[in-house]
gemmi code that builds the backbone of each chain (N, CA, C; Angstrom):
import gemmi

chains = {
    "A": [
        ("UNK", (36.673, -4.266, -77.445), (37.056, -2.877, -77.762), (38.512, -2.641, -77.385)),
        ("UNK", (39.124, -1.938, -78.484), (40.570, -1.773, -78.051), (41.187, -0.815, -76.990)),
        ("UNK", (41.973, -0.533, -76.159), (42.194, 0.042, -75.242), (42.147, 1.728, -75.694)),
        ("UNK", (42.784, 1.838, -76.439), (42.235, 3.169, -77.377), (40.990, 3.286, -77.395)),
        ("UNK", (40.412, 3.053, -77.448), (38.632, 2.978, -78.186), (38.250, 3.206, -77.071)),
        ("UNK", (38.696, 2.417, -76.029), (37.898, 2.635, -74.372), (38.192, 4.353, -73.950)),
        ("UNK", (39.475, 4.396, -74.273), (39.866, 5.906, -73.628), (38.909, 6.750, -74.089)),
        ("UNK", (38.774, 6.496, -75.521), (37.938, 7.528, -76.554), (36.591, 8.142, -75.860)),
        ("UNK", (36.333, 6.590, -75.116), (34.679, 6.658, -74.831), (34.814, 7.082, -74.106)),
        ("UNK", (36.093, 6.774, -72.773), (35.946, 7.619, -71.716), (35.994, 9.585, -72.027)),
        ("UNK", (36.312, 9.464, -72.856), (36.936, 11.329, -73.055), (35.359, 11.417, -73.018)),
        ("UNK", (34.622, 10.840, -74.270), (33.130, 11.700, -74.867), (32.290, 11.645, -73.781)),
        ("UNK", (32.180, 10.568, -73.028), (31.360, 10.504, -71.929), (31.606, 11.410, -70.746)),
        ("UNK", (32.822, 11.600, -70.597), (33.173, 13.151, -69.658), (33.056, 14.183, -70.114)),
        ("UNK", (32.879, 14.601, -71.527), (32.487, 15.743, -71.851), (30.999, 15.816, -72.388)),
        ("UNK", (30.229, 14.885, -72.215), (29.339, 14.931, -72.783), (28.384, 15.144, -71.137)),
        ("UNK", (28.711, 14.649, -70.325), (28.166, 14.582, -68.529), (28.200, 15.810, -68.732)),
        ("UNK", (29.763, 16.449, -69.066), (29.911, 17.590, -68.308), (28.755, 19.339, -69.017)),
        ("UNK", (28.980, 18.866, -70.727), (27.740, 19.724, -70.524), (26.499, 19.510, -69.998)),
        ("UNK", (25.585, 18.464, -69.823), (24.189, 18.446, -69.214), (24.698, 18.766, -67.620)),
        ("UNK", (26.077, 18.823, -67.202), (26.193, 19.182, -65.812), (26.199, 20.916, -65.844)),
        ("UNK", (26.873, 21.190, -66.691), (26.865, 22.782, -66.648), (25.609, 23.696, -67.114)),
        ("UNK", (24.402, 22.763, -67.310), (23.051, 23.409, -68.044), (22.477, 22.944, -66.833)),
        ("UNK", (22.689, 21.885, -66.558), (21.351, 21.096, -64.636), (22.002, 22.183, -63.298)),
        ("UNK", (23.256, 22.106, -62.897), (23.533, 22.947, -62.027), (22.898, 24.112, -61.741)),
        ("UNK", (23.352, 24.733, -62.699), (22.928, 26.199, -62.709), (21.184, 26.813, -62.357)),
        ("UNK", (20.378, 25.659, -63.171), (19.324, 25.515, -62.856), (18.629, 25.136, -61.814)),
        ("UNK", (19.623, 23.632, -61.073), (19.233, 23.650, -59.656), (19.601, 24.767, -58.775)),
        ("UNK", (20.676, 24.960, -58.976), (21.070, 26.396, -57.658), (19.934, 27.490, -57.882)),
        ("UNK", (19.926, 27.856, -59.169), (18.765, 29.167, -59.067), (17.140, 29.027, -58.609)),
        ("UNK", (16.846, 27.414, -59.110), (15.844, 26.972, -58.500), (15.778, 27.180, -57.176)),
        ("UNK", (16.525, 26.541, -56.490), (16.659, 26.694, -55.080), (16.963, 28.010, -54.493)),
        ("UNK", (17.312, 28.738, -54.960), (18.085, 30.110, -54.508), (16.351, 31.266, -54.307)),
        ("UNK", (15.835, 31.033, -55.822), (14.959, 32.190, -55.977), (13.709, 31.623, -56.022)),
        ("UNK", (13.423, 30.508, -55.810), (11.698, 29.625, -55.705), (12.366, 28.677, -54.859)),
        ("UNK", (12.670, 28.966, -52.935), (12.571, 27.835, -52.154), (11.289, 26.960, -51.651)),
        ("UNK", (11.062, 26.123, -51.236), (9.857, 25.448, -51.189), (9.767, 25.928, -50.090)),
        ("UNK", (8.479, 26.647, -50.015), (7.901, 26.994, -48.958), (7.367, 25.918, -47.609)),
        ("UNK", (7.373, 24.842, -48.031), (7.075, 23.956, -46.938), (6.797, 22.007, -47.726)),
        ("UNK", (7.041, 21.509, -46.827), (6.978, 19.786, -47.081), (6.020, 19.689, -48.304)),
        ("UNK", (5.034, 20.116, -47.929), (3.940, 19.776, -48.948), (4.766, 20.362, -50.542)),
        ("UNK", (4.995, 21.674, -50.503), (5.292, 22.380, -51.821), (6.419, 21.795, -52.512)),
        ("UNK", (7.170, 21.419, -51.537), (8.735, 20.335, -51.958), (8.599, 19.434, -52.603)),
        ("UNK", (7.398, 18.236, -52.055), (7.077, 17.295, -52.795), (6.569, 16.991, -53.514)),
        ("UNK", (5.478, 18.019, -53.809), (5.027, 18.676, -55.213), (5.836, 19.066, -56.257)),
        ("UNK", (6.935, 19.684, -55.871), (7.610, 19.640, -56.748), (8.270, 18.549, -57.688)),
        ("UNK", (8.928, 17.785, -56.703), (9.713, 16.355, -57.234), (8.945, 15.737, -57.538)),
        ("UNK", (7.551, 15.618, -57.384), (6.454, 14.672, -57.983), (6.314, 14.790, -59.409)),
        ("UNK", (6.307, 16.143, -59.741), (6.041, 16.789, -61.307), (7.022, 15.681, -62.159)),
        ("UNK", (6.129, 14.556, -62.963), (7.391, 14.046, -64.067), (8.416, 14.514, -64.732)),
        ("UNK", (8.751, 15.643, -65.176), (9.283, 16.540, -65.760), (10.810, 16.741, -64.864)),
        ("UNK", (9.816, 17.142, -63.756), (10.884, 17.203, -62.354), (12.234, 16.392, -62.319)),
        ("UNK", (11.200, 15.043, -61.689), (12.279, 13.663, -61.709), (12.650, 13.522, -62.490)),
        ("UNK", (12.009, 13.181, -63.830), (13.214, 12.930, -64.942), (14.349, 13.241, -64.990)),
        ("UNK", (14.350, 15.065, -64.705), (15.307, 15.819, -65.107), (16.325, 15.592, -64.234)),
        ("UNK", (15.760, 15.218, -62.461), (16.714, 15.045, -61.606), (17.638, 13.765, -62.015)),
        ("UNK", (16.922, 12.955, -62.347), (17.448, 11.622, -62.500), (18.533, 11.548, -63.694)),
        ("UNK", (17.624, 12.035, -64.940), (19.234, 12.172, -65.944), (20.424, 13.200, -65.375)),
        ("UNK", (20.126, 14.200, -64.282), (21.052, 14.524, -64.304), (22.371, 13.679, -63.476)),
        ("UNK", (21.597, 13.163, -62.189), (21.890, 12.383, -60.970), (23.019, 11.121, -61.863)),
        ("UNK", (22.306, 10.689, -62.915), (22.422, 9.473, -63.811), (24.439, 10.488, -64.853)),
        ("UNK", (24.350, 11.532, -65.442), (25.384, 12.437, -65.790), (26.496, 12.426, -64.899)),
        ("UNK", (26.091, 12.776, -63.230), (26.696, 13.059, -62.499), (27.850, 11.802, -61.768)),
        ("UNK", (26.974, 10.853, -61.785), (27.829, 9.907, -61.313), (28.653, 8.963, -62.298)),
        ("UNK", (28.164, 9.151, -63.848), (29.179, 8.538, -64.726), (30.272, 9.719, -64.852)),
        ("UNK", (29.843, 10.754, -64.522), (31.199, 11.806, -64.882), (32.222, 11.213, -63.441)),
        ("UNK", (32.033, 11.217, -62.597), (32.122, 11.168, -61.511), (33.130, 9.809, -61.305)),
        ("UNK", (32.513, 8.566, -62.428), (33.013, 7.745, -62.302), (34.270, 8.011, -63.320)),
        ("UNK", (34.038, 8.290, -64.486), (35.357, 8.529, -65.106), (36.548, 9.636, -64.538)),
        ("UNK", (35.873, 10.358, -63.866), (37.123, 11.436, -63.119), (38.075, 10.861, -62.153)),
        ("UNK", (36.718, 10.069, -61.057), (37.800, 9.357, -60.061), (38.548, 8.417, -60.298)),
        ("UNK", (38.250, 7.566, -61.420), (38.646, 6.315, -62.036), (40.287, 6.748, -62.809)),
        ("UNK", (39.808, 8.165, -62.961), (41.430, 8.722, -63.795), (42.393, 8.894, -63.119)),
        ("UNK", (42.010, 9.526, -61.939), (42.685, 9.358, -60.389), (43.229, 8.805, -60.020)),
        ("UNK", (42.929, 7.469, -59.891), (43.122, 6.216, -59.441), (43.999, 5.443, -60.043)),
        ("UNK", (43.781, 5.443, -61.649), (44.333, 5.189, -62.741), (46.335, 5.585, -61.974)),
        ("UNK", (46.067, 7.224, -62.155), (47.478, 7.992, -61.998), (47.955, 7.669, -60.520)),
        ("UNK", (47.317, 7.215, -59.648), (47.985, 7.242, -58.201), (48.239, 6.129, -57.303)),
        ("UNK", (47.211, 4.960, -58.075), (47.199, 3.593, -57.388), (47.609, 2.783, -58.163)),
        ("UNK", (49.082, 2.238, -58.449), (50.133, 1.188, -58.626), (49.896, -0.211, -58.136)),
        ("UNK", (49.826, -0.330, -57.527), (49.247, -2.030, -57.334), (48.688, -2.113, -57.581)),
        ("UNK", (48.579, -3.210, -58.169), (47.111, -4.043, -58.843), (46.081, -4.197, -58.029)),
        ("UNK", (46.306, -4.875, -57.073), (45.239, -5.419, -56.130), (44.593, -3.950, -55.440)),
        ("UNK", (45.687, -3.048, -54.751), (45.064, -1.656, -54.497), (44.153, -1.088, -54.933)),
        ("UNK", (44.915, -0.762, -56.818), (44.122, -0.174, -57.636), (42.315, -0.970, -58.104)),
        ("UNK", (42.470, -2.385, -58.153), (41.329, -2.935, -58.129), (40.234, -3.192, -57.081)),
        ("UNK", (40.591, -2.887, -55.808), (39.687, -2.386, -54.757), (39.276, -1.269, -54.713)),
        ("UNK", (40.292, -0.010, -54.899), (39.814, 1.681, -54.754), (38.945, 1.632, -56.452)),
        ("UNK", (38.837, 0.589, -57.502), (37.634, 0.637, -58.783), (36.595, 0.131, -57.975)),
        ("UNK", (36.923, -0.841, -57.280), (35.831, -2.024, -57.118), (34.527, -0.599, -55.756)),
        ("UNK", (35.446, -0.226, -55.266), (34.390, 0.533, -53.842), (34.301, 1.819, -54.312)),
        ("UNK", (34.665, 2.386, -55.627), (34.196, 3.342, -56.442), (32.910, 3.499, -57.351)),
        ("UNK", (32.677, 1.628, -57.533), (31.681, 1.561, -58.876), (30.658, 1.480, -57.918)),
        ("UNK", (30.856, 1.007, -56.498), (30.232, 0.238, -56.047), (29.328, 1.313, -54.760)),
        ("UNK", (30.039, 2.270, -54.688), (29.741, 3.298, -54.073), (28.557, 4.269, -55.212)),
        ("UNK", (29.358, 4.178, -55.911), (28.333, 5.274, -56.712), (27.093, 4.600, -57.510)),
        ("UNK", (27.337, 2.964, -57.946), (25.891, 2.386, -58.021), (24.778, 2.667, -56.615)),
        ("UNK", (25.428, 2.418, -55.507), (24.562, 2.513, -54.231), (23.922, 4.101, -54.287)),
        ("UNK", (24.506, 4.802, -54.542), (24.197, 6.280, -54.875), (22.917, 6.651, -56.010)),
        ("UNK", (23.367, 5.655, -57.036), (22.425, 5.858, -58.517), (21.011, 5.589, -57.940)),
        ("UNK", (21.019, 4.058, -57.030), (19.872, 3.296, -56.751), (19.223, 3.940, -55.729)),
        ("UNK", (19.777, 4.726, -54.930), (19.468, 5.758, -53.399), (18.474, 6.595, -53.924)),
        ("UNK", (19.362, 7.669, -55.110), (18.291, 8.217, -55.497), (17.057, 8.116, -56.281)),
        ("UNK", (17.428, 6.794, -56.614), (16.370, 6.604, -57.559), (15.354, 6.078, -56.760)),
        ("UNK", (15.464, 5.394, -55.683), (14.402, 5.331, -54.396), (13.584, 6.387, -53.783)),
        ("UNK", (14.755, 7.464, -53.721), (13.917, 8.758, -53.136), (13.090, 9.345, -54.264)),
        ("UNK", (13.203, 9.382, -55.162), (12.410, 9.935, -56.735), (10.926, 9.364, -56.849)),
        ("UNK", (11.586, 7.822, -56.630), (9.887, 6.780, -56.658), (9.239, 6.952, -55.390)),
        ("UNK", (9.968, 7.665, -54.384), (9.163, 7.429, -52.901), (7.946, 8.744, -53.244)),
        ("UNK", (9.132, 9.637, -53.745), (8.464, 10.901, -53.678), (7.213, 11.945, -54.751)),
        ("UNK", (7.148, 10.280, -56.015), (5.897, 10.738, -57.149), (5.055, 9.662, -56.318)),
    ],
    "B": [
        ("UNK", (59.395, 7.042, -78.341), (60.250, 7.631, -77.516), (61.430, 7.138, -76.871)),
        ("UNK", (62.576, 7.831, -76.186), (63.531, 7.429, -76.001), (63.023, 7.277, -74.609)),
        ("UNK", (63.759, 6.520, -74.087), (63.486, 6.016, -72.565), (65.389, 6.739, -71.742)),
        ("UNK", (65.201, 7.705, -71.298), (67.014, 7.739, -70.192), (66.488, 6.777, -68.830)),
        ("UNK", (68.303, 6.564, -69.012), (67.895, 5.206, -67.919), (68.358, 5.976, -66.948)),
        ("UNK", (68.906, 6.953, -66.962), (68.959, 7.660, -65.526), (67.892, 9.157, -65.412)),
        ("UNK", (66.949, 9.678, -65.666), (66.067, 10.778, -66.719), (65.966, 11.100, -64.787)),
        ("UNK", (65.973, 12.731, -64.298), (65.434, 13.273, -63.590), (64.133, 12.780, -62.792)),
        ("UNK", (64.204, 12.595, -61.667), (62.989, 12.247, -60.822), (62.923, 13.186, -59.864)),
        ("UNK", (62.150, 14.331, -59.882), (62.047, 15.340, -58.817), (60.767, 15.837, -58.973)),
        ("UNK", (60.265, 15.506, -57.450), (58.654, 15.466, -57.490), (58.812, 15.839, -55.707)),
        ("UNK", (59.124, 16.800, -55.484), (59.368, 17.393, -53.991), (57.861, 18.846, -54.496)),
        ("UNK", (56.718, 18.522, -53.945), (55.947, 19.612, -54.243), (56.080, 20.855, -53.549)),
        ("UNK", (56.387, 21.181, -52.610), (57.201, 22.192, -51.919), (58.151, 23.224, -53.064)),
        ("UNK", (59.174, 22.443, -53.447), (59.830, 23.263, -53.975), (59.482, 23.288, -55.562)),
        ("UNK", (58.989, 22.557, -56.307), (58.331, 22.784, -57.758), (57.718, 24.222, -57.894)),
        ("UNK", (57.590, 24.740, -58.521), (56.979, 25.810, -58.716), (55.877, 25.386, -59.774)),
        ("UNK", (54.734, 25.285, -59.655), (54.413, 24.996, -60.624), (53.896, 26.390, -61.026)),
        ("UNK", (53.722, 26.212, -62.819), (52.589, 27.595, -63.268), (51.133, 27.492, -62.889)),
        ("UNK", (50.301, 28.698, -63.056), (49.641, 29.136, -62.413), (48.446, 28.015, -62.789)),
        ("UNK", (48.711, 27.639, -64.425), (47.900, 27.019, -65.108), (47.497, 25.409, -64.553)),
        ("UNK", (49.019, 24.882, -63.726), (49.416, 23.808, -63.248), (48.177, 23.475, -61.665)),
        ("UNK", (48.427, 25.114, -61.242), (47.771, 25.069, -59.887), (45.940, 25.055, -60.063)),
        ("UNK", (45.761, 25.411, -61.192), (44.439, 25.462, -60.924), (44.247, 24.174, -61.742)),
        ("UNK", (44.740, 23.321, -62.472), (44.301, 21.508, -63.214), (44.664, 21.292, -61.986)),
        ("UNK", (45.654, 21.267, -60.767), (45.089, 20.369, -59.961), (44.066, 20.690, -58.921)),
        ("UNK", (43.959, 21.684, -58.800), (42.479, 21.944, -58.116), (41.158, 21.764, -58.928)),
        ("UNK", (40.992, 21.501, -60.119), (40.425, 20.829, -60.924), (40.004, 19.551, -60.158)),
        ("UNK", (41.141, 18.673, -60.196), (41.479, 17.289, -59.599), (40.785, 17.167, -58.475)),
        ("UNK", (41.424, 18.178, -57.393), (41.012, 17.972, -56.206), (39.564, 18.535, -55.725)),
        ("UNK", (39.416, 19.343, -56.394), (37.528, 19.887, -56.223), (36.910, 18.213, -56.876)),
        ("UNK", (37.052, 18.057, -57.895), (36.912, 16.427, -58.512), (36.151, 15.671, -57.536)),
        ("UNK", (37.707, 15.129, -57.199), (37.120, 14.122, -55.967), (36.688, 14.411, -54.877)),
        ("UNK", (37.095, 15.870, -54.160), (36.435, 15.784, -53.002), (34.639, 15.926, -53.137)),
        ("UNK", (34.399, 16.638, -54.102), (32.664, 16.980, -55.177), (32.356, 15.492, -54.637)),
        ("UNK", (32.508, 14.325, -55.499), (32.125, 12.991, -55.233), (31.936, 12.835, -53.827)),
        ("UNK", (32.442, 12.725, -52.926), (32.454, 12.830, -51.387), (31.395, 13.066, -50.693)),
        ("UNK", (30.994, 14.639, -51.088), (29.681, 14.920, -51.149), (28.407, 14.363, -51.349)),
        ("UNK", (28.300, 13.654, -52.770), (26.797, 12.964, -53.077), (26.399, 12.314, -52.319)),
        ("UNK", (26.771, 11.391, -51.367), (25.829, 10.757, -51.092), (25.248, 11.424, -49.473)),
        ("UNK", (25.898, 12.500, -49.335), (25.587, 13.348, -48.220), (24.132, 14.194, -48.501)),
        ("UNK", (24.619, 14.845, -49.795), (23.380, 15.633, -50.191), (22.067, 14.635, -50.728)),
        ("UNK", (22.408, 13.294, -51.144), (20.930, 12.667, -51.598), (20.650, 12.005, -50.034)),
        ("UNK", (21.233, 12.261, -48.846), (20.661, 11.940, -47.406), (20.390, 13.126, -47.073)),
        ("UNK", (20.580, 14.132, -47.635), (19.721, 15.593, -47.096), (18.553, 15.733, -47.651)),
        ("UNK", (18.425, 14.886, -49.123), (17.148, 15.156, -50.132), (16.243, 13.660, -49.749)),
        ("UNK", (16.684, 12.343, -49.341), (15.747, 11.480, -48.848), (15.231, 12.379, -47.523)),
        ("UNK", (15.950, 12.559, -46.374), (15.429, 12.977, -45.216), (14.253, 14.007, -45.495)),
        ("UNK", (14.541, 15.295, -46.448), (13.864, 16.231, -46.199), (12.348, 15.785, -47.147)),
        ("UNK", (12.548, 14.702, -47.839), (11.510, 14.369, -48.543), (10.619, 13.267, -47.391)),
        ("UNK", (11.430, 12.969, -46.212), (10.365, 12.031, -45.384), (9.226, 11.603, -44.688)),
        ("UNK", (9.124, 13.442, -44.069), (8.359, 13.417, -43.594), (8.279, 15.124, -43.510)),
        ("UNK", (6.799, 15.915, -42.773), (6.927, 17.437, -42.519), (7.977, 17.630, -41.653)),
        ("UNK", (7.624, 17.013, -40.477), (9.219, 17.104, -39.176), (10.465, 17.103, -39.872)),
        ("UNK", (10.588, 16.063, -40.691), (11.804, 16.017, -41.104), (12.704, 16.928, -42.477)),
        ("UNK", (11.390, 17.124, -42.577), (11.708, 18.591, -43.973), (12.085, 20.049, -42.869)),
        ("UNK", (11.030, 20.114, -41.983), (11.820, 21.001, -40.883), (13.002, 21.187, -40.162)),
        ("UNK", (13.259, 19.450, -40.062), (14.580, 19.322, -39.320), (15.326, 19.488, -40.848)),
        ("UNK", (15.395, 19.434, -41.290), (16.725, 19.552, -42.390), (16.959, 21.330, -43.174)),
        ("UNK", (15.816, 22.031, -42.513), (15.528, 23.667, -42.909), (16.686, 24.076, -42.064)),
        ("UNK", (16.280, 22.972, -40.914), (17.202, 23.993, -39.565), (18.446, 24.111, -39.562)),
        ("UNK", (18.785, 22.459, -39.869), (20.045, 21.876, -40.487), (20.885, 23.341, -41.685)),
        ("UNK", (20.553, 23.402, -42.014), (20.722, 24.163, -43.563), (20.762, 25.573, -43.787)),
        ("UNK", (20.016, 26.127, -42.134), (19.763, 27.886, -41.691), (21.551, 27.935, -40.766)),
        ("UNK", (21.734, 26.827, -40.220), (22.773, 26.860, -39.042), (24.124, 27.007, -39.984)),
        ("UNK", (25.110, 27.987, -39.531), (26.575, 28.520, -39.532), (27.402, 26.864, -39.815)),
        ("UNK", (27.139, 26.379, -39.102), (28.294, 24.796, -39.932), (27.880, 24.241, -40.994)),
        ("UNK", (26.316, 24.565, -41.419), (26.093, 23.725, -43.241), (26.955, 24.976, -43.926)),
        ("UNK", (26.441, 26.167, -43.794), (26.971, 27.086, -44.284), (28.533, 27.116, -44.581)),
        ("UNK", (29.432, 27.032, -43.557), (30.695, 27.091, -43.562), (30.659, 25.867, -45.016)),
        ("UNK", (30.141, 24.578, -44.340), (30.254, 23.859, -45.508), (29.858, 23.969, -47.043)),
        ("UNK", (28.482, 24.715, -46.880), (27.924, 25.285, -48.340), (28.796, 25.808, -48.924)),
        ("UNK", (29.649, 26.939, -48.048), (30.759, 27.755, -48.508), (31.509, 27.358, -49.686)),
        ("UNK", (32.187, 25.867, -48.779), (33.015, 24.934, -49.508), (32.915, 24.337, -50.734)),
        ("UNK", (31.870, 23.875, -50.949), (31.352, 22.981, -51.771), (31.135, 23.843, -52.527)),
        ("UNK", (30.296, 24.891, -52.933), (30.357, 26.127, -53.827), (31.787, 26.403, -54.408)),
        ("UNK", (32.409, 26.755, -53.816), (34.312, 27.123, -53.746), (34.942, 26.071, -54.893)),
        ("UNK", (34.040, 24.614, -54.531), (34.714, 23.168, -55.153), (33.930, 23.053, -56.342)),
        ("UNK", (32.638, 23.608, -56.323), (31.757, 23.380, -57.363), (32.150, 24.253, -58.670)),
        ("UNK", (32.252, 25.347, -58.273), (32.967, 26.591, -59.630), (34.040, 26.577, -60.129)),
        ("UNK", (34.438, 26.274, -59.229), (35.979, 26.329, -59.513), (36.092, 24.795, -60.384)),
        ("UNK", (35.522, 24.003, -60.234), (34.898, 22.679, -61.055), (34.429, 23.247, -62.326)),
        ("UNK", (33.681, 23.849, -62.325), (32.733, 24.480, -63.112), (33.370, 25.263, -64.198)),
        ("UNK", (34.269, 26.139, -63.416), (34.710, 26.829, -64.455), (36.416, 26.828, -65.354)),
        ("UNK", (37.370, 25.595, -64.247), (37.966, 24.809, -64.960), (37.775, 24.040, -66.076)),
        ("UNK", (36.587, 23.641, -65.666), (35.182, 22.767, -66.790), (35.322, 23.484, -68.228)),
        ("UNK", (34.607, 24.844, -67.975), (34.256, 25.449, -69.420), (35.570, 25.547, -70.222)),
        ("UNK", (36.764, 25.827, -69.004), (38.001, 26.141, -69.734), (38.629, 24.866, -70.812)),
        ("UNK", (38.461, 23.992, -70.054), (38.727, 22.966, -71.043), (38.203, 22.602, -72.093)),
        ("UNK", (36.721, 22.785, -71.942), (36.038, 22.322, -72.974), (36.318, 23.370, -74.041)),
        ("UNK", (36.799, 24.613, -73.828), (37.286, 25.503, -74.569), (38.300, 25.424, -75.236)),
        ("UNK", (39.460, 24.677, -74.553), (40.758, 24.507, -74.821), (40.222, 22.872, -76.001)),
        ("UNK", (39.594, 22.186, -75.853), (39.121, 21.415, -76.680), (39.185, 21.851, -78.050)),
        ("UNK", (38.338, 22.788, -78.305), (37.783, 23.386, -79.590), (39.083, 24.172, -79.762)),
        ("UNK", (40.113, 24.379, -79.198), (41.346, 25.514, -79.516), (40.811, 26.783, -79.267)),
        ("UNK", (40.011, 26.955, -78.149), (39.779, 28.523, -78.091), (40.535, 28.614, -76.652)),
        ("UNK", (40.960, 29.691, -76.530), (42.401, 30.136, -75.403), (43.066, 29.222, -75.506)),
        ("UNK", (43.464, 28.882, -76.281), (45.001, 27.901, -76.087), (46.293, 28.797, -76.388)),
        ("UNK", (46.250, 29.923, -76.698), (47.403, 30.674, -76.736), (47.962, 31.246, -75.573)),
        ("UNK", (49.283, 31.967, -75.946), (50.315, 32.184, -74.418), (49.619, 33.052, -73.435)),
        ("UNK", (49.228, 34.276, -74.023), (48.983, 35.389, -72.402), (47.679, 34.969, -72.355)),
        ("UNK", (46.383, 34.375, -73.108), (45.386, 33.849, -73.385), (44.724, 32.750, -71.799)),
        ("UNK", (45.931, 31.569, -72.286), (45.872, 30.385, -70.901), (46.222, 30.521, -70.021)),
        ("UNK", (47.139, 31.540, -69.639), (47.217, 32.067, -68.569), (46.468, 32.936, -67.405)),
        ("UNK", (45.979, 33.759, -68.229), (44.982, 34.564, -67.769), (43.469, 34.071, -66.898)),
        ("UNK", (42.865, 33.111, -68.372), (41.910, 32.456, -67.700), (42.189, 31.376, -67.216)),
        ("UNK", (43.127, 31.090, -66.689), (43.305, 30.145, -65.368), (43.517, 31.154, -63.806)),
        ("UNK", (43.832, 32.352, -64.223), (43.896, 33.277, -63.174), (42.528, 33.090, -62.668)),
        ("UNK", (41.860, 33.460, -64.071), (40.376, 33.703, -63.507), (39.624, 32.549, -62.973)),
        ("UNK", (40.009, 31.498, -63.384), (39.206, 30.311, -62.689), (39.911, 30.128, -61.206)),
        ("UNK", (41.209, 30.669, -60.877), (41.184, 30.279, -59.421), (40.589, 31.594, -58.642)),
        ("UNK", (40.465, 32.777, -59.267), (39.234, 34.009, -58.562), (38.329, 34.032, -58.568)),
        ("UNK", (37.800, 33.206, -59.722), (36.441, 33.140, -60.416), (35.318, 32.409, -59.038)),
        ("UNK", (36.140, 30.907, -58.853), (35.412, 30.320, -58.183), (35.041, 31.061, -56.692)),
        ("UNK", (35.954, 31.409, -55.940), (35.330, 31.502, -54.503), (34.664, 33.102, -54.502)),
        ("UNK", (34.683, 33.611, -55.691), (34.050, 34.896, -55.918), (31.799, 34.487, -56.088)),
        ("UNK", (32.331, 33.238, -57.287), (31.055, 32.757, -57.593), (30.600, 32.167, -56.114)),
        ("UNK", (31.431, 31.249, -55.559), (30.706, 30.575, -54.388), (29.951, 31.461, -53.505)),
        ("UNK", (30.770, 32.993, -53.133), (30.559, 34.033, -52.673), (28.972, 34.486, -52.647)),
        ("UNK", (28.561, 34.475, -53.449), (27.309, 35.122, -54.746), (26.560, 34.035, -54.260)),
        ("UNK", (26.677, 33.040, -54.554), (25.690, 31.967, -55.068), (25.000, 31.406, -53.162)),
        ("UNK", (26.512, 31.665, -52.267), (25.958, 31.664, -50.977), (25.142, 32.474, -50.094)),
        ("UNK", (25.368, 33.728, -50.727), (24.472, 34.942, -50.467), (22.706, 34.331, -51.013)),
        ("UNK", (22.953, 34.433, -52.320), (21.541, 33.722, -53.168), (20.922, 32.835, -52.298)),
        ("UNK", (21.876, 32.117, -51.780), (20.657, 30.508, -50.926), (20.677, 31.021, -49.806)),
        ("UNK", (21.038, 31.963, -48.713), (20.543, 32.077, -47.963), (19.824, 32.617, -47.394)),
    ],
}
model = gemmi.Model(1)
for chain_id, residues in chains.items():
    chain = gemmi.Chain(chain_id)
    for i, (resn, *xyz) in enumerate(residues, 1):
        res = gemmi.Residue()
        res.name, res.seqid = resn, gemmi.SeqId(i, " ")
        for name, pos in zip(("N", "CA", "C"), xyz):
            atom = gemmi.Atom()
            atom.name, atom.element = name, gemmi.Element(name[0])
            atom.pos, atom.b_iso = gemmi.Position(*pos), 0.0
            res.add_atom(atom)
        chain.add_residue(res)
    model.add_chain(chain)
structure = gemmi.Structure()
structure.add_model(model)
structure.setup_entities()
């Protein structure tokens, strides 16, 4: 893929995160705001519901590819050395895979 | 493009002025990355509180106490202001507010917008 073509994907994939981020947010905060879980049991009832996780997970899954193309743009504009710039990618991808797989542990712990 | 081999280099942020529009893309930026910072804090607030009853308690308490808060504060502050830099662009995408008193304005509003929303939304969770 040509270096153009990559940018491209990077643009759609940040705007495409960013709406399922601006429709999941809103929904988690009000969730949480106006139906708190009344206790352990009701919490995990909740996240158990398939519907639930899914939703957490594509969003979790949105969040950290947006996440990755934002900081990656960052990095792009501020880290000049090569070797620099290819460590602050390398403990970026590598951070936020550990993140993807975290939650996706707590999701399966918790159906 | 032409390349000057001697072209202005002045990047003293102090004295730049930037426009208003300037100040809130980089708080864009910087809500950005510091947001990331966060995750893996909050999915150790959501393993813990999913661990056990004790530990869903201990993380209530965590979360009732004045220092999550101060921090909730924050992160709200970083989240909207995320949020609503967000819509602006995706707006400015399609060419809607891209005109003069237009982009100006709602960049006003996204740097009031946010710690107004965080405001609200911290009241709501607690």
């Amino acid at each position: 893929m040509s270096r153009q073509a990559s940018g491209l994907r990077a643009w759609v994939f940040q705007r495409v995160t960013a709406i399922l981020l601006l429709l999941y947010f809103p929904y988690l905060i009000l969730s949480l705001a106006f139906s708190p879980p009344a206790n352990y049991a009701a919490w995990v009832a909740w996240l158990s519901q398939p519907l639930v996780g899914m939703g957490f997970l594509i969003f979790v899954g949105a969040l950290l590819l947006h996440a990755w193309v934002g900081v990656r743009d960052a990095i792009i504009d501020y880290v000049h050395p090569i070797t620099a710039r290819v460590t602050a990618l390398t403990l970026l991808a590598l951070g936020l895979i550990g993140c993807g797989l975290w939650a996706l542990k707590v999701v399966i712990l918790a159906g | 493009m032409t390349t000057h081999p001697k072209r202005p280099f002045f990047l003293n942020l102090l004295v730049i002025r930037l426009p208003v529009a300037g100040v809130m893309s980089i708080g864009h930026r910087i809500s950005g990355v510091t947001l990331v910072f966060t995750i893996p804090y909050f999915i150790h607030l959501l393993a813990l509180s999913l661990a056990s009853p004790a530990d869903f308690d201990a993380v209530s308490q965590t979360i009732a106490g004045w220092p999550f808060k101060a921090f909730l504060f924050l992160f709200l502050w970083a989240l909207m202001h995320h949020f609503l830099a967000g819509i602006r662009y995706l707006m400015l995408d399609i060419d809607v507010g891209i005109e003069k008193p237009l982009y100006r304005q709602t960049a006003w509003g996204v740097l009031a917008g946010g710690p107004v929303l965080a405001l609200i939304l911290l009241g709501a969770l607690s």
